[in-house]
N, C-alpha and C positions, 0 to 999 in steps of 0.2 A: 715249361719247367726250367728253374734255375740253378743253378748251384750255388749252394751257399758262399763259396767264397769267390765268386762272380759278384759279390755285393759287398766285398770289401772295402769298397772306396765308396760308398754311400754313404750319403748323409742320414743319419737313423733318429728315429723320433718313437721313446719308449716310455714305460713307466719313468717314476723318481725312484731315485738312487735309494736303497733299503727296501725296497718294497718286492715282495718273490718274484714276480714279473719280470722285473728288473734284473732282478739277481738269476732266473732261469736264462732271459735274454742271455747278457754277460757270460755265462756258463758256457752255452751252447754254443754258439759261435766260436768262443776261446778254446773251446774241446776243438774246434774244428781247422784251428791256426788263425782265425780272424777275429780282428779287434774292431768294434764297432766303431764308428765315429759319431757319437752322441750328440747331437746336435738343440734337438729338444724334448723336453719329459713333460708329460701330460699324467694326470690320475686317474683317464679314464677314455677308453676306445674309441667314442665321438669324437672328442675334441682330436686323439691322435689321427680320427679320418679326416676330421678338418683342416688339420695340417699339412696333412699328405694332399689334398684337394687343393690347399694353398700354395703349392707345390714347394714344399718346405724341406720335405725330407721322404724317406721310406719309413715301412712301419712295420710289423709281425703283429697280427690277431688270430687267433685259435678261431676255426670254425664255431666253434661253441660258443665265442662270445660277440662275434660280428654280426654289428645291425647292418641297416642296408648301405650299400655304396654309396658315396657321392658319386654324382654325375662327374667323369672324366680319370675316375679312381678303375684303377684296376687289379684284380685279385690275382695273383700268377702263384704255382705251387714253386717249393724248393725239394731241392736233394741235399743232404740225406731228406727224409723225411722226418719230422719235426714230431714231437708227442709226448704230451704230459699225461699225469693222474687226475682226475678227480674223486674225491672224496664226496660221498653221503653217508652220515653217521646221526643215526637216531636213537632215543630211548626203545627199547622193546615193547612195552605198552603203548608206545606213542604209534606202531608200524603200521593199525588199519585204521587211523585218522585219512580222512580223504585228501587234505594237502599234504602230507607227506608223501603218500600213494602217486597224485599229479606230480610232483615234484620230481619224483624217483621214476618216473615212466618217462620222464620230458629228457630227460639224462641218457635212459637207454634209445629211447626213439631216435638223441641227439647222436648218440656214440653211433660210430662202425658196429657192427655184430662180429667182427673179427677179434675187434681191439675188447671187447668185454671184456673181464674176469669178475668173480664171482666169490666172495670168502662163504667156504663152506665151513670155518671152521670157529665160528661164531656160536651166539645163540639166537641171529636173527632168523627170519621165515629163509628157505633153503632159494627163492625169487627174488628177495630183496639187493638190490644192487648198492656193492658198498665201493665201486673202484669202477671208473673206467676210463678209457684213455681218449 
């Protein structure tokens, strides 16, 4: 495990600039005193593992959105510990269609059962997961 700002002087390889990613990057780190050193921007997680395989730069991927490793990549956790929202927002008629059902079961299966939450204060079915982290 690392500290975040143990990785200050890194070369970093994230989203492009405007993009949430990006913009959460930037955020988090600056909440934390450390200014990333951007090195290269990618538009998508592969190519940023490619890079990092390239030995280009370091990267930040969310469990949730990490394919498999390159061979010689390695995955090391940080402190604080890092965490976003996701959103699933659907029509109410649309809730016991079967892809939406897969979709929304792949979310919880993917999330912690700590980090869940749950809006009870909807009008969707009182199971449906609209958040989690």
């Amino acid at each position: 495990m690392l500290e975040l700002d143990d990785l200050a002087d890194e070369n970093w390889i994230t989203w492009t600039p405007g993009s949430v990613c990006h913009s959460w990057l930037m955020q988090t780190f600056r909440a934390c005193g450390v200014e990333p050193h951007v090195v290269h921007t990618a538009a998508d997680y592969s190519t940023q593992l490619a890079l990092v395989s390239s030995g280009l730069g370091i990267c930040l991927i969310p469990r949730l959105g990490r394919e498999p490793v390159p061979p010689g990549v390695r995955v090391i956790g940080v402190r604080p510990l890092l965490s976003r929202h996701v959103y699933a927002v659907w029509r109410r008629e649309s809730a016991r269609r079967p892809a939406i059902r897969a979709a929304t079961d792949a979310l919880v299966e993917t999330a912690l059962p700590t980090e869940l939450s749950y809006n009870t204060k909807t009008s969707f079915p009182a199971d449906a997961p609209v958040s989690s982290s």
